[in-house]
C-alpha positions in Angstrom: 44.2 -13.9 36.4 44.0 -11.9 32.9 41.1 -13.4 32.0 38.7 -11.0 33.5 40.6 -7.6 31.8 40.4 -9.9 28.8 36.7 -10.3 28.4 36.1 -6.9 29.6 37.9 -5.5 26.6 36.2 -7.9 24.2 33.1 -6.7 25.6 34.1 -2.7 25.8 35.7 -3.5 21.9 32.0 -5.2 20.9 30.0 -2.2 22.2 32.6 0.2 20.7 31.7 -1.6 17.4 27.7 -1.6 17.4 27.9 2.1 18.3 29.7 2.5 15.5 27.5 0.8 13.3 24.6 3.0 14.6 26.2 5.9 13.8 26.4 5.0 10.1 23.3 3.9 9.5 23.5 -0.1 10.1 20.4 -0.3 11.7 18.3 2.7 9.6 14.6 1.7 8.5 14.8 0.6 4.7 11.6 0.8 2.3 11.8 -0.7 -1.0 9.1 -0.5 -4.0 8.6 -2.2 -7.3 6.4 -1.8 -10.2 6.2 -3.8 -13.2 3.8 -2.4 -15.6 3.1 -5.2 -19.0 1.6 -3.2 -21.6 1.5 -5.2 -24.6 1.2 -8.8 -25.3 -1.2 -11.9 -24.7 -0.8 -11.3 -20.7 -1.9 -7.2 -20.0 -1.7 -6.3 -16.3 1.1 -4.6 -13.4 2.2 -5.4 -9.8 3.2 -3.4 -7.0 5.1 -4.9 -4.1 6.6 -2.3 -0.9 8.6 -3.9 1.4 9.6 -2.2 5.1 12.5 -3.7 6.8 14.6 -2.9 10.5 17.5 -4.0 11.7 18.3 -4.2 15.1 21.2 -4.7 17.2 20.3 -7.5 19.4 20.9 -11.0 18.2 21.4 -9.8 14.4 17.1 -9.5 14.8 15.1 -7.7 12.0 11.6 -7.1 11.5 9.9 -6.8 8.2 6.4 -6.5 6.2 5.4 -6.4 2.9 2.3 -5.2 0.7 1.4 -6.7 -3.0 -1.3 -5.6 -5.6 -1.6 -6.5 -8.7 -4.3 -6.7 -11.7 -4.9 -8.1 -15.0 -3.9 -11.0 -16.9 -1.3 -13.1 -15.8 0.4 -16.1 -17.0 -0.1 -19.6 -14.7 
């Protein structure tokens, strides 16, 4: 006979939660960047990696992509 009011408030309490992580910034867009510059030694060269990630609420579900570059000498 509770168990209805139950699950409604675990449900109400979930969505109270996720609105709350919203609010402060959980699911935000995030880029990140490198660059590694070697300017001495045998191996000369430098890399540059950007990487775009998003969160999203359903399912714990996140997209991302990711560019590389790099030039010169590098070790195998």
């Amino acid at each position: 006979m509770h168990y209805p009011l139950i699950m409604a408030a675990r449900a109400e309490i979930r969505a109270k939660d996720s609105m709350l992580q919203a609010a402060q910034g959980a699911f935000d867009p995030v880029i990140e960047g490198s660059y590694k510059n070697r300017l001495s030694g045998f191996y000369d060269g430098n890399s540059l990696e950007t990487m775009y990630k998003k969160r999203f609420p359903a399912f714990g579900a996140s997209v991302f992509g990711g560019y590389s570059r790099s030039n010169g000498s590098f070790p195998t």
